[in-house]
C-alpha positions in Angstrom: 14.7 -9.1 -14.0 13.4 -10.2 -10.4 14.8 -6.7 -9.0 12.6 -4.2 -11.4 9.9 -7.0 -11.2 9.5 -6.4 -7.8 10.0 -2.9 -7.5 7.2 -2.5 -9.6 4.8 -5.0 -7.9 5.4 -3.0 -4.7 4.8 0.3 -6.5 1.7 -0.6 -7.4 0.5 -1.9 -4.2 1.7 0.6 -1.5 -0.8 2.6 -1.8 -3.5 -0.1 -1.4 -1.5 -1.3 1.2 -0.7 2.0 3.2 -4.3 2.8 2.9 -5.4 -0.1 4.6 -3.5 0.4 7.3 -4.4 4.0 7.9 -8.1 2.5 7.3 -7.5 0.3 10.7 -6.4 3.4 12.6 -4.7 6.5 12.1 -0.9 6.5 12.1 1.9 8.3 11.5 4.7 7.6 8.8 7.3 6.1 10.8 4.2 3.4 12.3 3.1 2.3 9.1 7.4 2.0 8.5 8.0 -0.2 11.6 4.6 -2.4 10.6 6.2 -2.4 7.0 9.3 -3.6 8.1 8.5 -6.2 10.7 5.3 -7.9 9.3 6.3 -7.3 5.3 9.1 -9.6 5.0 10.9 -9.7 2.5 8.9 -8.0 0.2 8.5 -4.9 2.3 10.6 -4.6 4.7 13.8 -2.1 4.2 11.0 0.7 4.4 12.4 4.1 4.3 11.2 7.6 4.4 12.5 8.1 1.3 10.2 5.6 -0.4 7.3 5.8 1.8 6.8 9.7 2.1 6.3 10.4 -1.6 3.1 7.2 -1.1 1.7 9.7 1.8 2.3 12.9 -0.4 0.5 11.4 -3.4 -2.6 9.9 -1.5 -2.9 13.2 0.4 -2.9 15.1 -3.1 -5.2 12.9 -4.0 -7.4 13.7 -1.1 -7.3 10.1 0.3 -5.6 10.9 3.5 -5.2 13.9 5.5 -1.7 14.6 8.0 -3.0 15.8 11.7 -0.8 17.1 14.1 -1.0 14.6 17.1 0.9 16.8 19.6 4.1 14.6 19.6 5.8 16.9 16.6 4.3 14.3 14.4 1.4 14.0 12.2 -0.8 10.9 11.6 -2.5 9.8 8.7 -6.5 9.9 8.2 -8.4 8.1 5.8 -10.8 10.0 3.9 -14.4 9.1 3.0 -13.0 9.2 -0.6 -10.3 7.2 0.3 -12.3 4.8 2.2 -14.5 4.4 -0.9 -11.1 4.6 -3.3 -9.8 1.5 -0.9 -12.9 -0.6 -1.5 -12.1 -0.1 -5.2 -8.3 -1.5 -5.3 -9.9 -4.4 -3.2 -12.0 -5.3 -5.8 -9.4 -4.5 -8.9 -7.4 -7.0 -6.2 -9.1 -9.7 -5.8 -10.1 -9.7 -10.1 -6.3 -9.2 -11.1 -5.1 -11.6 -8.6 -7.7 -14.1 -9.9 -6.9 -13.2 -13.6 -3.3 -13.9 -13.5 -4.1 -17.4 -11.3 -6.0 -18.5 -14.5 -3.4 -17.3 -16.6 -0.4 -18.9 -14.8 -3.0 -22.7 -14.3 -4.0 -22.4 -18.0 -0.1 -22.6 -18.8 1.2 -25.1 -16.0 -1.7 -27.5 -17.8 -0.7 -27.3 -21.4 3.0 -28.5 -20.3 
């Protein structure tokens, strides 16, 4: 269970996550890789293009970051207003999940 647990917690955070970090300054994929891989242990590091481009793909479909050629053969990552605004959004949803399931897991650990 811990395996697929996980896989799915960090599904449903990359994106918060990777927009964050464009939020602070743009960057391009293999950046947002090294941060995810030195500073995300254990949980995130073992980044690889193969799971992080299709995050970049979807947000820029979305319209939440745009790819701009920095002259190096590579593109960085903006943030868009929307996805600025889209950001603020999964902070909130955060922080009220987060508490939700603290109440939840209390609420048990006191009627044992």
């Amino acid at each position: 269970m811990g395996d697929h647990y996980l896989q799915q917690l960090k599904r449903g955070t990359l994106e918060m996550i990777f927009l964050s970090l464009i939020a602070s300054k743009p960057m391009y994929g293999g950046e947002i890789m090294a941060i995810l891989n030195s500073e995300g242990s254990p949980y995130f590091s073992g980044a690889r293009e193969g799971s992080v481009y299709p995050v970049f793909y979807r947000l820029e479909d979305a319209g939440l970051i745009v790819s701009v050629p920095n002259g190096n053969q590579k593109k960085d990552f903006h943030i868009t207003e929307d996805g600025l605004q889209k950001l603020e959004e999964m902070k909130r949803y955060w922080a009220e999940f987060v508490e939700t399931v603290d109440y939840f897991l209390k609420r048990t650990e006191e009627k044992d």
